[in-house]
PQR file with spaces between the fields and no chain letter, atoms N, CA, C, O and H, PARSE charges and radii, in Angstrom:
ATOM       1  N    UNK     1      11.511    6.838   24.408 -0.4000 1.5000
ATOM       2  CA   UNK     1      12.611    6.090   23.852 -0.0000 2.0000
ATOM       3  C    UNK     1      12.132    4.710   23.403  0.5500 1.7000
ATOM       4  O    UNK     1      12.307    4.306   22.254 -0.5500 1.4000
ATOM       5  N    UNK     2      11.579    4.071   24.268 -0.4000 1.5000
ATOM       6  CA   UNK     2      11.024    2.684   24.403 -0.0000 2.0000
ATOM       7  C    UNK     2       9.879    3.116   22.696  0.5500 1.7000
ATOM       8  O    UNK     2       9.878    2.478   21.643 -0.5500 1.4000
ATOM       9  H    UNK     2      11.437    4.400   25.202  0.4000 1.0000
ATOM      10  N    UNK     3       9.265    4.062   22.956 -0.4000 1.5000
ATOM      11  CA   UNK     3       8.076    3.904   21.834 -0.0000 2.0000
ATOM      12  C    UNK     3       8.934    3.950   20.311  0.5500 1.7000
ATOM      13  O    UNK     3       8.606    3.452   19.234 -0.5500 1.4000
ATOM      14  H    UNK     3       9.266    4.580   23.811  0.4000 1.0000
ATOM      15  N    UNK     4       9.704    4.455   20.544 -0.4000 1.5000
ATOM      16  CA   UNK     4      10.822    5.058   19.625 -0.0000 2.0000
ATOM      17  C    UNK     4      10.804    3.726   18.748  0.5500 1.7000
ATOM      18  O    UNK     4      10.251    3.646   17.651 -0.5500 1.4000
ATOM      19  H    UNK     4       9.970    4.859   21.419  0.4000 1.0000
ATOM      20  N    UNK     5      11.668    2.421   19.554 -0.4000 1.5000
ATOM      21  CA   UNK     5      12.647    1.978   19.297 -0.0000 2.0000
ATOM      22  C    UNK     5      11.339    0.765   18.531  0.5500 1.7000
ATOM      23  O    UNK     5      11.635    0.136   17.515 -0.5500 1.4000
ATOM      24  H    UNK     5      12.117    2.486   20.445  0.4000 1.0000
ATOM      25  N    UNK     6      10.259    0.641   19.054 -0.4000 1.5000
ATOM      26  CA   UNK     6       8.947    0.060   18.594 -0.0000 2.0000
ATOM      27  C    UNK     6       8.773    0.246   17.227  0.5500 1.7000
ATOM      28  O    UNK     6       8.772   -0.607   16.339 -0.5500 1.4000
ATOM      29  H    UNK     6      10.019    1.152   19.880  0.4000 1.0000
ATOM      30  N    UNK     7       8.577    1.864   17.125 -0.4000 1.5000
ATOM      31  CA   UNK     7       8.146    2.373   15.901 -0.0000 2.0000
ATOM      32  C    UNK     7       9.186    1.786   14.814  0.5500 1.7000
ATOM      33  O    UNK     7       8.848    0.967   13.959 -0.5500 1.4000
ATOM      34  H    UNK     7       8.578    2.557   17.846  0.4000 1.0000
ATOM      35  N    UNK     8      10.281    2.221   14.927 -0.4000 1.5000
ATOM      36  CA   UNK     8      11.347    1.473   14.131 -0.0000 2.0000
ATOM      37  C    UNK     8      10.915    0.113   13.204  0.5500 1.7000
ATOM      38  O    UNK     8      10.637   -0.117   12.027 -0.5500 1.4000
ATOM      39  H    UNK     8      10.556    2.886   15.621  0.4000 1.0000
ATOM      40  N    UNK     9      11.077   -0.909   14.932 -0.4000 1.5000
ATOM      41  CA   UNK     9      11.126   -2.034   14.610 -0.0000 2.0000
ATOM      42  C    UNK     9       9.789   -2.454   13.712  0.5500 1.7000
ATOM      43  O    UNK     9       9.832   -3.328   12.846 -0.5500 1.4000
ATOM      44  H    UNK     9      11.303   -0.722   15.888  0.4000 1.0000
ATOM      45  N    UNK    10       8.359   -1.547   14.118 -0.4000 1.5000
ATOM      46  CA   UNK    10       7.311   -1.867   13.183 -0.0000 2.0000
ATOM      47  C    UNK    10       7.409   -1.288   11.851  0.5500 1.7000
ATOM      48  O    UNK    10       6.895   -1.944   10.944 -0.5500 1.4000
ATOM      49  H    UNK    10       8.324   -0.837   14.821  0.4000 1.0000
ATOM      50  N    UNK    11       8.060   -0.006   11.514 -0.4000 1.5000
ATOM      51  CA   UNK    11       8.686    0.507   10.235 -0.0000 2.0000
ATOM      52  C    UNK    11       9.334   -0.729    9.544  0.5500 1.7000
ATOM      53  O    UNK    11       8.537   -1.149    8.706 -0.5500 1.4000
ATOM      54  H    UNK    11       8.477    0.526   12.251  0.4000 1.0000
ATOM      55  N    UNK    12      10.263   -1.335    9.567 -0.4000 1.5000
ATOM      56  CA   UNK    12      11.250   -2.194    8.882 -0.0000 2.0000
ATOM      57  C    UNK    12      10.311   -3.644    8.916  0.5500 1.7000
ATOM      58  O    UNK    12      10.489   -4.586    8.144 -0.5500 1.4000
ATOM      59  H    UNK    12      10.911   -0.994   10.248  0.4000 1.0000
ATOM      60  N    UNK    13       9.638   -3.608    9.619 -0.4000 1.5000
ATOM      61  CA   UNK    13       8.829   -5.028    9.659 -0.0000 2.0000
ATOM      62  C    UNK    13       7.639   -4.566    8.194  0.5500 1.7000
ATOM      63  O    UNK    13       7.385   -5.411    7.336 -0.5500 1.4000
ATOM      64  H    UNK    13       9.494   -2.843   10.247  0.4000 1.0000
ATOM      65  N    UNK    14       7.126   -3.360    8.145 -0.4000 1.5000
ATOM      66  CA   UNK    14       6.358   -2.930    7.043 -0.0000 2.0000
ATOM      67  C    UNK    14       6.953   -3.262    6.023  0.5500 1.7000
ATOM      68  O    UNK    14       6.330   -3.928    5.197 -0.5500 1.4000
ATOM      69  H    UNK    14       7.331   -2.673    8.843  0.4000 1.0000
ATOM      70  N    UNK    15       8.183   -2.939    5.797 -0.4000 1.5000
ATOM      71  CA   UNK    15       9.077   -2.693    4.840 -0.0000 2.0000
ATOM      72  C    UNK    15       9.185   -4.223    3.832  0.5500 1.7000
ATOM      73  O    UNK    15       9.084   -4.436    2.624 -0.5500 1.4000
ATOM      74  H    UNK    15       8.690   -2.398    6.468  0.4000 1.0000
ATOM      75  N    UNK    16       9.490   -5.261    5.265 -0.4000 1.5000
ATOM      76  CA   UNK    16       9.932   -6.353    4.420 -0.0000 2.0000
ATOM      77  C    UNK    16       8.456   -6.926    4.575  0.5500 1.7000
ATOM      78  O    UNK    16       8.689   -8.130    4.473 -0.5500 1.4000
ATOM      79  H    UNK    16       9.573   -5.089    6.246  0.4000 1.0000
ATOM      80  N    UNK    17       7.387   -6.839    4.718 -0.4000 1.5000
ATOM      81  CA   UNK    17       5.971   -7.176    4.690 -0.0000 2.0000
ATOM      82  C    UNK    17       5.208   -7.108    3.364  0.5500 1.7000
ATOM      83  O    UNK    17       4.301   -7.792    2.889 -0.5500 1.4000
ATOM      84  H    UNK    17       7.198   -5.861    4.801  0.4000 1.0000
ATOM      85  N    UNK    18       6.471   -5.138    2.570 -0.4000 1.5000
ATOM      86  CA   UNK    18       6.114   -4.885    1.187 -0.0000 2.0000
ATOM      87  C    UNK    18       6.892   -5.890    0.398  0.5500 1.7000
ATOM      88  O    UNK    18       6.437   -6.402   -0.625 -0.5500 1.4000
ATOM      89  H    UNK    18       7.208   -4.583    2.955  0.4000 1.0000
ATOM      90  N    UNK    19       8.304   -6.218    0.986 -0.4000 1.5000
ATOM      91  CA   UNK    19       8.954   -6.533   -0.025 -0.0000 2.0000
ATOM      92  C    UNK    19       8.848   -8.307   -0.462  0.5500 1.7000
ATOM      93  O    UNK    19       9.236   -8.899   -1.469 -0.5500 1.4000
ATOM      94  H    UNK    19       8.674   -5.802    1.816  0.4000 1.0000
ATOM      95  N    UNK    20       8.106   -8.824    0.857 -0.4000 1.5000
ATOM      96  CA   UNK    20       7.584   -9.923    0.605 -0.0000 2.0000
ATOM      97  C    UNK    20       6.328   -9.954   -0.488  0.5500 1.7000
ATOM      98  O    UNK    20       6.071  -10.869   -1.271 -0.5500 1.4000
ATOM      99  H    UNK    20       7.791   -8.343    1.675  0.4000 1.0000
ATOM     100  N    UNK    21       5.764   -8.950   -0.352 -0.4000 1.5000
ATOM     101  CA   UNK    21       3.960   -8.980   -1.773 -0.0000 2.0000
ATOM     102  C    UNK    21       4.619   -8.900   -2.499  0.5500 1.7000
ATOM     103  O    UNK    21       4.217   -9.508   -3.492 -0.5500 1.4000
ATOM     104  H    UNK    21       5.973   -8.207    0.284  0.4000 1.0000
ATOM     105  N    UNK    22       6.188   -8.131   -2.738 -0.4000 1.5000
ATOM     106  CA   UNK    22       6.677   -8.198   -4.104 -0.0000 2.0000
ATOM     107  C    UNK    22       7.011   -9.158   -5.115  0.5500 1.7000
ATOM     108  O    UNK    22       6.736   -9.329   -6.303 -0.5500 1.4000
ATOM     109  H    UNK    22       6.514   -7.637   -1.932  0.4000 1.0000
ATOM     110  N    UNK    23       7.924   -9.909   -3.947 -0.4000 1.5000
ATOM     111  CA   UNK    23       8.217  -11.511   -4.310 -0.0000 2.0000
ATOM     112  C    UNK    23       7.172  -12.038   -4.714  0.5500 1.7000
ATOM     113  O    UNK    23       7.186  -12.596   -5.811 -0.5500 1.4000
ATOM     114  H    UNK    23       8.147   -9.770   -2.982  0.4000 1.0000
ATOM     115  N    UNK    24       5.923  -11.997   -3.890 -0.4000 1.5000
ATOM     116  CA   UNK    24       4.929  -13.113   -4.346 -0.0000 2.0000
ATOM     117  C    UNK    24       4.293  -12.529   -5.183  0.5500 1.7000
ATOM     118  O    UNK    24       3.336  -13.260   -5.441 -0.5500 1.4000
ATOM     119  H    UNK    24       5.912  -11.544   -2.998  0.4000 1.0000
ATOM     120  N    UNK    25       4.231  -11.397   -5.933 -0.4000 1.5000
ATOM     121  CA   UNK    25       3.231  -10.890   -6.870 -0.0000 2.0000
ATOM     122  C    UNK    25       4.003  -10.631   -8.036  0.5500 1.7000
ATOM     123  O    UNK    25       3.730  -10.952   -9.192 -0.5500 1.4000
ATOM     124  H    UNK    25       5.008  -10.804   -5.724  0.4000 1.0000
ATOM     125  N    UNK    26       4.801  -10.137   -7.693 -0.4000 1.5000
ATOM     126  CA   UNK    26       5.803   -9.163   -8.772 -0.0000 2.0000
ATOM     127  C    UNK    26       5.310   -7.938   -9.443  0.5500 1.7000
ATOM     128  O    UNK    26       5.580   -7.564  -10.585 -0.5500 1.4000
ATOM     129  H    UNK    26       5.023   -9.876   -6.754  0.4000 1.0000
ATOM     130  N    UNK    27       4.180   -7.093   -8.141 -0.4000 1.5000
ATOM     131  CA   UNK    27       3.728   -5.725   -8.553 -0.0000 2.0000
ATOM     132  C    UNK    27       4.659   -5.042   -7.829  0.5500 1.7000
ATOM     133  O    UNK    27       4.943   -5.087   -6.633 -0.5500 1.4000
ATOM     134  H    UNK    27       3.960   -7.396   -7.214  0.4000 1.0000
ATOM     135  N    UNK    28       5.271   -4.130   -9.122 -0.4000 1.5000
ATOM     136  CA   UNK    28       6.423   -2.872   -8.870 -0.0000 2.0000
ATOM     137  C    UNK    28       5.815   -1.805   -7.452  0.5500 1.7000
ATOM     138  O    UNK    28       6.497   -1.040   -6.771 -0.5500 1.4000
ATOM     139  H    UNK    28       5.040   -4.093  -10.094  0.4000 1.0000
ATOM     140  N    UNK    29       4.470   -2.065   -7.350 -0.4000 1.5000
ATOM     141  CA   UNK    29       4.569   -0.727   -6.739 -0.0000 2.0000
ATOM     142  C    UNK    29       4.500   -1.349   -5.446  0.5500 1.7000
ATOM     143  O    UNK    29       4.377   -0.500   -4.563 -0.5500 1.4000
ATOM     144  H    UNK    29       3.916   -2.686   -7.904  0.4000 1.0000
ATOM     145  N    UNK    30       4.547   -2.898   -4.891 -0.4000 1.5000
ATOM     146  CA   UNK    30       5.105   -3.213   -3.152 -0.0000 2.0000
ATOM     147  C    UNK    30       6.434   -2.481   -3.298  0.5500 1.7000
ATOM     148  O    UNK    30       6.718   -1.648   -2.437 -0.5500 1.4000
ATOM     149  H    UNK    30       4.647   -3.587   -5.608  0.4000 1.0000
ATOM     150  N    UNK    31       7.304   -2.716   -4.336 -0.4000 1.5000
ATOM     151  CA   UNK    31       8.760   -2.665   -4.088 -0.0000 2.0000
ATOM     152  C    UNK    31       8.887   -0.785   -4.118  0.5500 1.7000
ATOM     153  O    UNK    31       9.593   -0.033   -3.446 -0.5500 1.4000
ATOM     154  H    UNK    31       7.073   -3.392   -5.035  0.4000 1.0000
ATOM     155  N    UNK    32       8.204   -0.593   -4.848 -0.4000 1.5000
ATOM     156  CA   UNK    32       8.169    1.044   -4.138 -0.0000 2.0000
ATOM     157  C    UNK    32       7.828    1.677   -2.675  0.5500 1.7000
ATOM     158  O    UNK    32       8.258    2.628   -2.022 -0.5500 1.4000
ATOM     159  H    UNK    32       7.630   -1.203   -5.394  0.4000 1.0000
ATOM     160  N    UNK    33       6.725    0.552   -2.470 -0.4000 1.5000
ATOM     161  CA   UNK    33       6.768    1.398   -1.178 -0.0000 2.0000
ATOM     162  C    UNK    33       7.175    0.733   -0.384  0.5500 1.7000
ATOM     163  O    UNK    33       6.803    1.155    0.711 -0.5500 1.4000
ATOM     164  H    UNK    33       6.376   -0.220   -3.000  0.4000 1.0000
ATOM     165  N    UNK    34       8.105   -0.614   -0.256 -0.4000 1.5000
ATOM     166  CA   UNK    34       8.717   -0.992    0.967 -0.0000 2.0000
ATOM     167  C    UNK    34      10.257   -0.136    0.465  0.5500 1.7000
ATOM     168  O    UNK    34      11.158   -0.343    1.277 -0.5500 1.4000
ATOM     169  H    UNK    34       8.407   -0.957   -1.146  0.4000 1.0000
ATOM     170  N    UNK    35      10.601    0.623   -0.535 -0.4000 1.5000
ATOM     171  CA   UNK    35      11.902    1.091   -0.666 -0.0000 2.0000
ATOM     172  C    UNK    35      11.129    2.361    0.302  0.5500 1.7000
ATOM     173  O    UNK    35      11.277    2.348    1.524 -0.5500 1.4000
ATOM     174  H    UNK    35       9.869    0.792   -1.195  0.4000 1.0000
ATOM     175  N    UNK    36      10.580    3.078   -0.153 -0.4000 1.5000
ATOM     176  CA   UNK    36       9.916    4.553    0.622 -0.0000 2.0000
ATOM     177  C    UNK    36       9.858    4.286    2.421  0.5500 1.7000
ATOM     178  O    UNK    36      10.225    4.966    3.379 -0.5500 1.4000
ATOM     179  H    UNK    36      10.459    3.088   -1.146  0.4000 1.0000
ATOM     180  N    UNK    37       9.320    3.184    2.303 -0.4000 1.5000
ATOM     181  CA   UNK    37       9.106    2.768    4.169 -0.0000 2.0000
ATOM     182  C    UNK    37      10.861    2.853    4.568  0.5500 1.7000
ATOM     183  O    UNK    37      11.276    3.397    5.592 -0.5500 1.4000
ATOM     184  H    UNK    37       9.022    2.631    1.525  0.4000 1.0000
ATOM     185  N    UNK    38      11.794    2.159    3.469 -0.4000 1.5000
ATOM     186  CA   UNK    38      12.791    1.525    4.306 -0.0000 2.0000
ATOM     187  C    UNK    38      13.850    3.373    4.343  0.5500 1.7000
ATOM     188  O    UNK    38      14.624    3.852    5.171 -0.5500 1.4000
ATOM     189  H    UNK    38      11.456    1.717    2.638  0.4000 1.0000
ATOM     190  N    UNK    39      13.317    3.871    3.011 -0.4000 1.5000
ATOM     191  CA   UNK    39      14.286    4.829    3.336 -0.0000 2.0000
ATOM     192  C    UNK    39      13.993    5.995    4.630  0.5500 1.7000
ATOM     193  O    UNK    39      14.807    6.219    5.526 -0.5500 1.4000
ATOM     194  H    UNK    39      12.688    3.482    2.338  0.4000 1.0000
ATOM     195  N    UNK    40      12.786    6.592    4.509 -0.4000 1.5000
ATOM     196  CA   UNK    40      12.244    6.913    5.559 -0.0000 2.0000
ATOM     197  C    UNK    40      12.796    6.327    6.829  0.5500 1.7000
ATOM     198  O    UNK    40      13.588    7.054    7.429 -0.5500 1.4000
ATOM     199  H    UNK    40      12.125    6.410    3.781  0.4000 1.0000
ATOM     200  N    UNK    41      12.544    5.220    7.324 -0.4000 1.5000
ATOM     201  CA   UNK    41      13.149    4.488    8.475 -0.0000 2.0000
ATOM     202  C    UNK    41      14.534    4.905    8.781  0.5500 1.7000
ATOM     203  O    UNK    41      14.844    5.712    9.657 -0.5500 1.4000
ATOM     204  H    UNK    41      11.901    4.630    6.837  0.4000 1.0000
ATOM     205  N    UNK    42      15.544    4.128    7.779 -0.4000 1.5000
ATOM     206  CA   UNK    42      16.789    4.607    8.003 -0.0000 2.0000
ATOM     207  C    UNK    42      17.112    6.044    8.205  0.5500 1.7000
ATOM     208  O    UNK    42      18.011    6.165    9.038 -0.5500 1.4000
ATOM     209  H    UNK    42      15.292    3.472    7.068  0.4000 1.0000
ATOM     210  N    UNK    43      16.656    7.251    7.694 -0.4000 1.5000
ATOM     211  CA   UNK    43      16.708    8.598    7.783 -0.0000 2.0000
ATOM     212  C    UNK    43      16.194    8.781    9.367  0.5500 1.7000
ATOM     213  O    UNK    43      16.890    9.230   10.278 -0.5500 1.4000
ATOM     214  H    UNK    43      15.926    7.152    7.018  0.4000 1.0000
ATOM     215  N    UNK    44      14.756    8.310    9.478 -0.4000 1.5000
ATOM     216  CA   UNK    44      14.520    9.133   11.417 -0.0000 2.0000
ATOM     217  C    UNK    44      15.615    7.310   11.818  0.5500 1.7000
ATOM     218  O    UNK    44      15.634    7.574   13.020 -0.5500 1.4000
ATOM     219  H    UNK    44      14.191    7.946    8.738  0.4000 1.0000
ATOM     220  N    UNK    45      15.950    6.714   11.787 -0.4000 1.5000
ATOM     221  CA   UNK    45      17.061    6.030   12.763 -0.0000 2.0000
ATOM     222  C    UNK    45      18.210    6.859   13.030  0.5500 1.7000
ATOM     223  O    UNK    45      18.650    7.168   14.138 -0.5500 1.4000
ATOM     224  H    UNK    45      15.934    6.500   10.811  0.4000 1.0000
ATOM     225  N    UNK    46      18.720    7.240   11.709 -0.4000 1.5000
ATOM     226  CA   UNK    46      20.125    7.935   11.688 -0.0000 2.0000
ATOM     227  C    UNK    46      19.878    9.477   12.570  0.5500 1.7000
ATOM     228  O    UNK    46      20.637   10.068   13.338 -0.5500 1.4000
ATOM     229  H    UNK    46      18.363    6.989   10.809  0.4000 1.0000
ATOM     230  N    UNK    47      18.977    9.699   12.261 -0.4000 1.5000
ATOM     231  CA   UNK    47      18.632   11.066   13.156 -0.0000 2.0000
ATOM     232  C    UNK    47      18.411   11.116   14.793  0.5500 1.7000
ATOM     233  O    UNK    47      18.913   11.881   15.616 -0.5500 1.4000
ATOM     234  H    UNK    47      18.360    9.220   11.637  0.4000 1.0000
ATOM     235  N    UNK    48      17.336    9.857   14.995 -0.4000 1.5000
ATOM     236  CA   UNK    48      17.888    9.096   16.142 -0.0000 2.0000
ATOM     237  C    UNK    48      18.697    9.388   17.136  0.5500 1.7000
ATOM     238  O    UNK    48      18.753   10.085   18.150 -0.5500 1.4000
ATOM     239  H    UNK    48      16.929    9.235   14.326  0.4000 1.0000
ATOM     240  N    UNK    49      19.664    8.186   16.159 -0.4000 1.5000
ATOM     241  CA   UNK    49      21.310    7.654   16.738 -0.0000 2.0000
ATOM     242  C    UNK    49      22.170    9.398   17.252  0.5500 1.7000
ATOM     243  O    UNK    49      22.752    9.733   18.284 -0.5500 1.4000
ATOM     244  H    UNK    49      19.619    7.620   15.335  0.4000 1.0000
ATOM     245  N    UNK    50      21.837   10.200   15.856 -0.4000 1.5000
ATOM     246  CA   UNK    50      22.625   11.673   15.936 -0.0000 2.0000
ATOM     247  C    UNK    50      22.040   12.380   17.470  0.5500 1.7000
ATOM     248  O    UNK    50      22.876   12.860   18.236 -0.5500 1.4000
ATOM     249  H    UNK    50      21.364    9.928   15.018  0.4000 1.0000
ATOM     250  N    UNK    51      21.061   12.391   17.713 -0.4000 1.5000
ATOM     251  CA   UNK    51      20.282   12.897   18.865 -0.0000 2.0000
ATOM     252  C    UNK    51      20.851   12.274   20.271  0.5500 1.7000
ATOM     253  O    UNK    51      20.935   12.786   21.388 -0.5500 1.4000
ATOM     254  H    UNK    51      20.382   12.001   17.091  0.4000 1.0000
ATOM     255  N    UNK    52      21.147   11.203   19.873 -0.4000 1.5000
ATOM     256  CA   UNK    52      21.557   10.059   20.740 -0.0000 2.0000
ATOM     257  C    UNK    52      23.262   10.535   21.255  0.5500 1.7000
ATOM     258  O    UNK    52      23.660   10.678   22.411 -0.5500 1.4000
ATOM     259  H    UNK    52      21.079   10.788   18.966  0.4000 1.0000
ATOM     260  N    UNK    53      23.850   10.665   20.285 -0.4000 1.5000
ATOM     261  CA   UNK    53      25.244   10.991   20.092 -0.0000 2.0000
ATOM     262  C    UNK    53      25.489   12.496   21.019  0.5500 1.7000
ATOM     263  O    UNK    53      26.169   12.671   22.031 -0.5500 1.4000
ATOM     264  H    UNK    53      23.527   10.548   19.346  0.4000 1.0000
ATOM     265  N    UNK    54      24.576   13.551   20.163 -0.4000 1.5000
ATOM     266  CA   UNK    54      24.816   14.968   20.714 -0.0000 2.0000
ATOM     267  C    UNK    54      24.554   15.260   22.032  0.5500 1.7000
ATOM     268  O    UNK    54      24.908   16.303   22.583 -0.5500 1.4000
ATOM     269  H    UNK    54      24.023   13.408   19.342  0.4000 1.0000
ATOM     270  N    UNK    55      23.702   14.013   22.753 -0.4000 1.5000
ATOM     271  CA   UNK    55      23.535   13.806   24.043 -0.0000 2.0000
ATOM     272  C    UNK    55      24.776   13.547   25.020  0.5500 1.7000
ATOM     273  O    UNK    55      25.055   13.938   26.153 -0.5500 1.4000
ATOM     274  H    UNK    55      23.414   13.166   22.305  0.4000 1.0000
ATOM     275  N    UNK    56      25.365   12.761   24.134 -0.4000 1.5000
ATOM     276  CA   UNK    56      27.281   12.288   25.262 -0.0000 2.0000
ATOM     277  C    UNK    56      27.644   13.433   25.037  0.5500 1.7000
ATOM     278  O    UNK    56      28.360   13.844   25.950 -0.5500 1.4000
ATOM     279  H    UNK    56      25.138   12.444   23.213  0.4000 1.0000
ATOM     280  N    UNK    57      27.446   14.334   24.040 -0.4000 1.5000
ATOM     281  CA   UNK    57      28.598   15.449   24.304 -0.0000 2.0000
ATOM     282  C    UNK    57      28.924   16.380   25.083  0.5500 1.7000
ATOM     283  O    UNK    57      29.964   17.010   24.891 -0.5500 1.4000
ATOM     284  H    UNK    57      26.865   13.999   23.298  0.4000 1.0000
């Protein structure tokens, strides 16, 4: 769980790590792959949370 919640937080830290080279460069392809990191992320979070959920039931 604990490694879980790590991975995440280092996922979204990638994310805005890309979207910062973007700002400072203005090469399209940071902003591609901090969109790819961020969507990825949100998808295993939400899957996650669902795992998380089907557990109270």
């Amino acid at each position: 769980m604990l490694l879980l919640r790590w991975a995440m937080l280092l996922f979204l830290l990638g994310a805005a790590v890309c979207f910062a080279f973007y700002a400072g460069t203005g090469q399209a392809r940071f902003k591609r792959y901090g969109l790819v990191i961020l969507k990825w992320t949100l998808i295993a979070a939400f899957a996650f949370f669902a795992v998380l959920i089907l557990e109270r039931i």
